[in-house]
N, C-alpha and C positions, 0 to 999 in steps of 0.2 A: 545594484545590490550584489552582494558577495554571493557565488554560487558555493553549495558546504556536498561534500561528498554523498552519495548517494540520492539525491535531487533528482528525480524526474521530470523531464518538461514534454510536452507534446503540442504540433502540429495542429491547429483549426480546420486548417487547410483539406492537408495529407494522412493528417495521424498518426504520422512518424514520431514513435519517443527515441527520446536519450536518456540515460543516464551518467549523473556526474560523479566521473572515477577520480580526479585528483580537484580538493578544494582550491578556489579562486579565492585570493585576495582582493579584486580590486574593486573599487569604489561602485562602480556603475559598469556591467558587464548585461549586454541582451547577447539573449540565445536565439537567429532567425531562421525559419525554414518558410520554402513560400513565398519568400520578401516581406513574412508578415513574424512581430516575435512570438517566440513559441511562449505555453503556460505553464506555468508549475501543477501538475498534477497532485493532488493533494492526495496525500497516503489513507488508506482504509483506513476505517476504526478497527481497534482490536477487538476482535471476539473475546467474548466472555467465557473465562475459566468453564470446560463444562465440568456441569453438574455428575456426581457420580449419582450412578442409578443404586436403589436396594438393593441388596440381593434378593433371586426371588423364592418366597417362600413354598416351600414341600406340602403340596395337596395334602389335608389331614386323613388319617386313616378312616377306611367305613369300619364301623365294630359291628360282628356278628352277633 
């Protein structure tokens, strides 16, 4: 499978990642470290937009 630019792969083995700086073209490329092929590290989810908090509100006045 074609490697596409910024592609993570890591290590079972070792734990050594790469990152892939220029896309690959070709048909069937492995990436191996170890003698063994490395993994596509699968990207986080993205965090949810956060939430904005209230502002918060001014203690009401004590009346005398």
């Amino acid at each position: 499978m074609a490697k596409k630019k910024g592609e993570k792969y890591e290590c079972e083995e070792c734990g050594m990642v790469i990152v892939v700086e220029d896309a690959c073209g070709c048909e069937e490329c492995v990436i191996a470290c170890c003698e063994t092929p490395m993994k596509k590290v699968k990207a986080p989810a993205k965090k949810a937009a956060a939430k904005k908090k209230p502002a918060a509100k001014k203690p009401a006045k004590k009346k005398k």
